[in-house]
N, C-alpha and C positions, 0 to 999 in steps of 0.2 A: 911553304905551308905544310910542307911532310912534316917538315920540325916542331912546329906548333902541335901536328894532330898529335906526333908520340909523347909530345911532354905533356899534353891535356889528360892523357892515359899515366903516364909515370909519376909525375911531382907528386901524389898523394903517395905512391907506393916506397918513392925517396923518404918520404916524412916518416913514413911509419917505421923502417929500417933506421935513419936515424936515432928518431926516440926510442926504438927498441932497442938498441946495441947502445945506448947511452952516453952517445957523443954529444949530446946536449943534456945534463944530470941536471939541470933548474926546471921550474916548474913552468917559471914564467920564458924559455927559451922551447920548451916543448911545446907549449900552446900557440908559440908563436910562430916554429916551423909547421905544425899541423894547421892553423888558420892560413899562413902563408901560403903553402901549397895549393887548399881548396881554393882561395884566391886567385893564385895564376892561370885554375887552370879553367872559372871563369875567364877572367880577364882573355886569354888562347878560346877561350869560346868562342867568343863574342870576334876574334880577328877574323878566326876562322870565318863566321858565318860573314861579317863585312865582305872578305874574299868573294865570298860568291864562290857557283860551280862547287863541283865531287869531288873525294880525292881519295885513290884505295890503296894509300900503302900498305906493303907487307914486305915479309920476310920469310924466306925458305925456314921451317924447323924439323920438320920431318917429311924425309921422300923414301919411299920402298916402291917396289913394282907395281903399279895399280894405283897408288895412294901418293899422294901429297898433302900436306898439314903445312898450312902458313898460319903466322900470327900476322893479321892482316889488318886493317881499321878500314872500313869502311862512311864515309862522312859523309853525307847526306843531306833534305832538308829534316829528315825523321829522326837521326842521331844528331843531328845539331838541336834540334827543339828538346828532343830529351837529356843531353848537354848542358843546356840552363837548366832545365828545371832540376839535376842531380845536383850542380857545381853551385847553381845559387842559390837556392835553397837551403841547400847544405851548406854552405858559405856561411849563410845566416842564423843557423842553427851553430855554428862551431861557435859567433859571436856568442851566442845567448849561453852556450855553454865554460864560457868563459865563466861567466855570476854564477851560474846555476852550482857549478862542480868546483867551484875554488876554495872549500874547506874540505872537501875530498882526498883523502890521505894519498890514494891512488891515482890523482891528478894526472899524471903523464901518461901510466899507461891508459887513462881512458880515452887520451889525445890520438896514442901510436894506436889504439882499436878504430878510435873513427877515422884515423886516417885509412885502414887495410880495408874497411866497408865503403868507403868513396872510391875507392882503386877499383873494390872487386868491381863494384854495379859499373862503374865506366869501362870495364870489360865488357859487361854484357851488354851495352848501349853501341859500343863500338865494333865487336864482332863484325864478320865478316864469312861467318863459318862456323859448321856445327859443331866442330872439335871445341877452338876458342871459346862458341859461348858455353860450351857446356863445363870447361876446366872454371872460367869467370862465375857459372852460376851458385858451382860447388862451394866455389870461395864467399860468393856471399853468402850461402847458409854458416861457415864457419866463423863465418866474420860477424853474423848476428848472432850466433852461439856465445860466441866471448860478451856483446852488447848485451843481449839480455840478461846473461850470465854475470854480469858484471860485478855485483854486491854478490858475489858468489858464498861468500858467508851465509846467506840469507836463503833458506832451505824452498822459500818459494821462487825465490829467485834461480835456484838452480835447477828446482825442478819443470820451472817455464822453460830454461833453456834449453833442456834435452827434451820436453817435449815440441819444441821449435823445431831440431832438429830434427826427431826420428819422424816427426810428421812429413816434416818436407821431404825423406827419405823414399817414402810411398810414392807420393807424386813425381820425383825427380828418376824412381825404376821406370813408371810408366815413360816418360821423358825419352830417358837412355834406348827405351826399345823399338822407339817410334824412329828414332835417328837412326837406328840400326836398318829398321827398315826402309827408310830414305834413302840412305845409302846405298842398301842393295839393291833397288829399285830404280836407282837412277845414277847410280857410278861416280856420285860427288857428294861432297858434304860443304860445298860453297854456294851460297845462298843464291849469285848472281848467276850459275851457272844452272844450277835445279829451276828456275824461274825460268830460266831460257828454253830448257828442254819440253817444260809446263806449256811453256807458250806455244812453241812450235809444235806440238804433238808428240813427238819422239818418245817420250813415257809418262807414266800417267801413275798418281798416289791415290790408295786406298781411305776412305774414310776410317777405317779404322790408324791408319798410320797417324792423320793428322789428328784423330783424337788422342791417341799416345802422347803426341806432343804438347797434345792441350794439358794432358794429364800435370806437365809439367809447372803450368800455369797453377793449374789448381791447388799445389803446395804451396808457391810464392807469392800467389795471388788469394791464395785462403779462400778456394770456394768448396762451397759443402759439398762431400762430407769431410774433404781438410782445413777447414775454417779453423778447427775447434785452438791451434797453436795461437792465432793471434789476439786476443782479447788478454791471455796472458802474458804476452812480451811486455806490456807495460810495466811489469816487476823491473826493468832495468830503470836508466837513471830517463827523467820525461824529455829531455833532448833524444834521446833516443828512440822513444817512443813517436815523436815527432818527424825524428830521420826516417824509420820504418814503414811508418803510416803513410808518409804525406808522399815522400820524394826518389825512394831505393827500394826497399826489396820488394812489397806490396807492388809499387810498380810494373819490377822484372816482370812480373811472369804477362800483366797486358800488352807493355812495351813488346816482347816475345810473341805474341796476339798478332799484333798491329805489323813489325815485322817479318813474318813466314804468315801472312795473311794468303798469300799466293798455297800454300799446302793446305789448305782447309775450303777456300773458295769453291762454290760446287759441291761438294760434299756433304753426305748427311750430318757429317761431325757440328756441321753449324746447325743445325739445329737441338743437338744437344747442346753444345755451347751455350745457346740462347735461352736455354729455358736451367740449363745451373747458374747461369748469371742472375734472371731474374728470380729464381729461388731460393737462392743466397740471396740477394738484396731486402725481400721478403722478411726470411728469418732473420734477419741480422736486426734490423730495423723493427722487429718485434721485440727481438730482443732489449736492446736497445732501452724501450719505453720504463722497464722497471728494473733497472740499474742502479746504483746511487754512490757508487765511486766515478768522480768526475771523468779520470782517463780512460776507465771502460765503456761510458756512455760514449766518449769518444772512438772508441775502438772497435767497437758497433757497428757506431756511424761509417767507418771508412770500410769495413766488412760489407754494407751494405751499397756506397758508393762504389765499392770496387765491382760489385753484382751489377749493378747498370753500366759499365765499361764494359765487361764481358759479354752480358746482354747485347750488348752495342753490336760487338764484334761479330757473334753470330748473327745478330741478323745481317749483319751484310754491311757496315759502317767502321772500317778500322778510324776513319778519320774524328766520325761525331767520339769514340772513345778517345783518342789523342787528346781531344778538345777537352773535353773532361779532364783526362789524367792530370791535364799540365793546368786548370785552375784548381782543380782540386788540391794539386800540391801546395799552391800557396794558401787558401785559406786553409788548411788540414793542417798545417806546419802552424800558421797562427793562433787556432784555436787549441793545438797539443803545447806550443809555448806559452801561451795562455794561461793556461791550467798549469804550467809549471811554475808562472811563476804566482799563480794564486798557494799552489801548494808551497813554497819556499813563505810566503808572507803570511802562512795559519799554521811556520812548522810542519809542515809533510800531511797535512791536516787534507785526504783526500776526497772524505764524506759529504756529500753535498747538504745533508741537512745538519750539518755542524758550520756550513759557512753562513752564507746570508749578510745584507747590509753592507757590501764591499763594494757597493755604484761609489759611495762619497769616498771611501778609503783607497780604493784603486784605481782612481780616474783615468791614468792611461791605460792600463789593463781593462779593464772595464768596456772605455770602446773600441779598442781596436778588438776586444771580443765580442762585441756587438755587432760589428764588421765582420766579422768571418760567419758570425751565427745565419745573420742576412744573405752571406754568401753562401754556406751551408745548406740554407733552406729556399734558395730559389729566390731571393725577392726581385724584384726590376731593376735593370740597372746598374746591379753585381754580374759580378762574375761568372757566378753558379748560375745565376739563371738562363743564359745563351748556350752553358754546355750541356746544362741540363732539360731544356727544350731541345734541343739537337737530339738528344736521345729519344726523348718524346717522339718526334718528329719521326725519326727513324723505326719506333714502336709501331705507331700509330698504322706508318704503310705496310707493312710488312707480317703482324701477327695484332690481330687486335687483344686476345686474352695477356699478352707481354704488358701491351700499352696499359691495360686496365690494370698489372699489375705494377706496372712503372708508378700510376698516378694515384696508388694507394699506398704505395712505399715514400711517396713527395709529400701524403698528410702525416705518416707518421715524424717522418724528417723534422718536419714543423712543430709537431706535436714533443716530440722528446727533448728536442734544443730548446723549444721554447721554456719547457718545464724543465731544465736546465738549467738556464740564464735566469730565468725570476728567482726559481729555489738560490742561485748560489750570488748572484748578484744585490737582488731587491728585497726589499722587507727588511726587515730586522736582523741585527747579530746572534746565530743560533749558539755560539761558545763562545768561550773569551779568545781565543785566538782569532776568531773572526771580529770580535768588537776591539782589538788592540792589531792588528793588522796593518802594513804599512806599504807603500806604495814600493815598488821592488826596484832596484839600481839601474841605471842607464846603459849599461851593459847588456841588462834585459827587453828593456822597455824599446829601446832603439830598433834592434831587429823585430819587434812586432810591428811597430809604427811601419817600419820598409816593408813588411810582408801585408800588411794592411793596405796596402797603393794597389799591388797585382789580383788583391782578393776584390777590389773592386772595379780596374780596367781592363784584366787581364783577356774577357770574354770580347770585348768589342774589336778585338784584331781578328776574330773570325765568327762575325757576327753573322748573320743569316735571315732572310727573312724567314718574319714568324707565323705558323699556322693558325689562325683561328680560333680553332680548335681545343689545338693544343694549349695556347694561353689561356682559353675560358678554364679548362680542368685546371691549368696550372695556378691560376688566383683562388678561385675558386678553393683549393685545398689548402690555398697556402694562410687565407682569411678565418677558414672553419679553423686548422689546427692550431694555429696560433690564441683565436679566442677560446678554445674550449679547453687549453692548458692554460693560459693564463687564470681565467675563471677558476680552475682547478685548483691552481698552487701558487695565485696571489696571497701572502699572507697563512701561507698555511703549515702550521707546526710537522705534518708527517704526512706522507702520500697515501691521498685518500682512493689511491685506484683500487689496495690488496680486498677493502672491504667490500667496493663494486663490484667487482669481477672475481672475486673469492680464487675459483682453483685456476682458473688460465693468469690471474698475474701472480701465481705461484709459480706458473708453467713460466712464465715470459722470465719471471727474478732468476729460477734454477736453469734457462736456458735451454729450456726442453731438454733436461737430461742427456744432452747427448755425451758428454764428457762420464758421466756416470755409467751409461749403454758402453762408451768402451772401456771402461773399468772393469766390466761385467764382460765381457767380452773377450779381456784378456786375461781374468780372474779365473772365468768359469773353461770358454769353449778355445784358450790359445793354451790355458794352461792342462787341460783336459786333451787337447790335442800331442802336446810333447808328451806326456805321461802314455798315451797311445802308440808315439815313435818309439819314447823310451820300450817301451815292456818288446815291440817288434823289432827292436835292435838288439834286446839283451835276448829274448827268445826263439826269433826267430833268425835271425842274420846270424847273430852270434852262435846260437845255442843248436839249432837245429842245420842251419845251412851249412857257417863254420865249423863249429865243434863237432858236428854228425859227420859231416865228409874227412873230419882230422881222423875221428874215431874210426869210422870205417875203414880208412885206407890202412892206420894203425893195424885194425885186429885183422886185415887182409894179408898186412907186410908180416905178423908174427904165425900165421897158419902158415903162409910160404917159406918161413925159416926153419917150421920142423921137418919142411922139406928136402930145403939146403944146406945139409950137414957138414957137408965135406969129406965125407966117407966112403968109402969106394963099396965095400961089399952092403952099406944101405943104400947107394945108387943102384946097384947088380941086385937087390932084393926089391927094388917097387920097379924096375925095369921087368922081373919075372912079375912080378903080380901085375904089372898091367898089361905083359901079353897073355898071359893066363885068362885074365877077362877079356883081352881081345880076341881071344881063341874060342872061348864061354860064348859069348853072341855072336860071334860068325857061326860054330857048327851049330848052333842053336836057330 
């Protein structure tokens, strides 16, 4: 079984050195060692978890006095459940990007890139230790830099991806300094080992520490105020947008939550936790409402879902967040393949009121996104709604101002998908790409159909009873948003909300300007700040501290030289003159 757990970690990182080094130069031998790989290392899931029982291999990589660093895996029931949802998921998505990317000049290498982002995040899933997940977390920022990056020709494209990156840069110093602290605190950087000492009393972690590490969270996991990277990763190709959102990086930073749940437990850090999770799920979900490119109403939505995980987490629930993370993958993956493959059948055509009238032309696209929308927004019987009563649940006892804002963030859910799916599904064809649109190849259609099964059973393997309560609020919102979007945007040539609500859905379209605030931000007070180092580098470092002390010692060293001549009867001549004056103030 050690065998299994290393090659569930390596066959994706073989695939990508393969295609990378070019031992396979066809197009159709690259997609097939990259699909191969996420395949097997399913399939090593799946024995693994049949095995039953742990299993912690590792290997020595670095020992110095004090310190040892192994590359270790730890297998569990928590990195096996997150196992699936990376390998199959992703599995599924490799299928769909078969169709999706196959007139793609760049074909292979966009194989060898998803292959290095299913490696990295099954790094982070498998860790065992803060060294490992931190070199694994790295790699997946660099491995979604290349993903978003991808049509790197494409000036928005590149400019999502280095904002991907330097955002996540922020969160992941906070991250670094929190382990540093861990570290010193408790003599180990191996997760089983810090939990034991936690346990037994031996040493004890700061809320500020475990907030550090949350910090790290909040890059990967895009909670405000580091949201603002992910709405634009959608600039890569929408398999990719689908990988991110649903099943890897967005994930990291909860799965990393739910994980070192032990360094935060007790602590005031959860309670900050709990209140940026629901405040992000908030904005995001406002957001959200006045959108009208289909992948960012999506990218919203998972910004916002990922706010009620984290919410979860603080208040004291790593597991109702689990529950979540792993249906949300599968409908979040369906409804981002979804949309890609509506965007492939209107041409790249991403505008929601340029679609319309694709129920008859896209039948299977159609319902299996009807399937995920239902699953999205709570109905009975999906998926979303047992993980997302869980959350409820978990609201409700623990902070009720969360809960109230949990069940105002479930009507807009309703509210935005619904006015979604009518805008871009029902009514009439709003362009000719939408009224000449064609049902998309089996290659696509296949893995939405398969991810349509988990968006609908996925929730009853960790069903729960339900509260009362919490189902009255949850129909209840799910019955008003639904009719008051449909009523809205049945039939309706353009969104009639800018004229209701005048300057707040100006606010909600431009996203509360926060992208704009740190424009301004780095325009005025980052760039105003260097121009401040500069002038105290050049003037005073340089100028005054350097160049004054050069000059001084200078015009000191050339007064001392007209001293030291070298001449004997000018030595014998300031010798008489300064006993002479020594003579002067003694008899004086």
């Amino acid at each position: 079984m050690n065998t299994a757990a290393w090659l569930v970690l390596l066959l994706p990182l073989l695939s990508a050195v393969l295609i990378g080094l070019g031992v396979f130069r066809s197009r159709i031998a690259s997609a097939a060692i990259s699909v191969g790989a996420v395949v097997g290392s399913f399939l090593l899931t799946l024995l693994l978890i049949a095995a039953g029982g742990e299993l912690h291999p590792s290997v020595i990589w670095l020992a110095i006095e004090g310190l040892q660093i192994d590359i270790g895996l730890q297998i569990d029931n928590l990195s096996k459940l997150m196992l699936c949802v990376v390998t199959g998921v992703g599995g599924l998505i490799h299928f769909f990007s078969l169709g999706y990317m196959k007139e793609d000049r760049d074909f292979s290498r966009y194989f060898a890139f998803l292959s290095i982002f299913i490696f990295s995040m099954l790094g982070i899933v498998l860790a065992d230790n803060f060294v490992m997940m931190f070199i694994f977390w790295e790699l997946v920022g660099v491995s979604s830099y290349l993903l978003i990056g991808f049509w790197f020709e494409k000036p928005s494209a590149a400019d999502a991806a280095k904002k991907a990156f330097l955002t996540n840069r922020i969160g992941d110093f906070g991250f670094l300094i929190g382990i540093l602290m861990v570290w010193a605190a408790m003599g180990s950087i191996n997760f089983d080992a810090i939990e034991s000492k936690l346990a037994t009393g031996t040493a004890a972690i700061t809320g500020l520490a475990g907030f550090l590490i949350f910090c790290g969270a909040m890059g990967k996991s895009a909670q405000a105020p580091l949201h603002v990277w992910l709405p634009d990763a959608m600039e890569g190709p929408t398999p990719v947008s689908a990988l991110i959102h649903a099943a890897t990086m967005v994930a990291a930073g909860v799965y990393m939550l739910c994980r070192l749940f032990f360094l935060i437990e007790g602590t005031w850090a959860m309670e900050a936790i709990a209140w940026i999770g629901g405040l992000t799920s908030l904005l995001a979900a406002l957001m959200a409402v006045q959108q009208d490119d289909i992948k960012r109403i999506l990218a919203y939505s998972t910004l916002s879902q990922l706010g009620y995980m984290v919410m979860a987490v603080g208040l004291g629930s790593p597991d109702a967040a689990m529950f979540h993370l792993t249906t949300h993958a599968s409908f979040k993956a369906l409804l981002f393949l979804g949309a890609g493959s509506v965007i492939v059948a209107l041409h790249h055509e991403q505008d929601i009121w340029k679609m319309g009238g694709l129920r008859e032309r896209m039948p299977k696209t159609y319902w299996t996104f009807l399937i995920g929308t239902m699953a999205l927004c709570g109905v009975p019987l999906f998926s979303g709604f047992f993980s997302k009563e869980a959350i409820l649940d978990v609201a409700l006892e623990n902070n009720i101002l969360l809960f109230l804002v949990a069940v105002f963030v479930a009507l807009l859910t309703t509210f935005y998908m619904t006015r979604l799916f009518v805008v871009a599904f029902m009514g009439e064809p709003r362009s000719s790409h939408a009224e000449h649109a064609k049902e998309s190849p089996a290659v696509m259609t296949v893995p939405l159909m398969v991810l349509a099964v988990p968006s609908v059973i996925a929730g009853y393997f960790n069903a729960h009873a339900l509260n009362p309560l919490v189902l009255a609020a949850s129909l209840v919102v799910l019955v008003f948003g639904t009719l008051v979007a449909n009523t809205l945007y049945s039939g309706a040539k353009e969104d009639p909300l800018p004229a209701r609500l005048g300057r707040l859905a100006k606010a909600l379209r431009n996203r509360f300007w926060f992208d704009e605030v740190y424009q301004w931000f780095i325009d005025k007070v980052q760039e105003n700040l260097a121009k401040l180092a500069d002038a105290i580098d050049r003037w005073v470092i340089a100028g005054l501290l350097v160049r004054g002390a050069h000059g001084t010692t200078e015009l000191a060293g050339r007064v001392l030289r007209l001293a030291q001549t070298g001449n004997l009867q000018t030595y014998a001549f300031w010798f008489a003159a300064g006993m002479a004056v020594l003579l002067f103030f003694t008899l004086n």
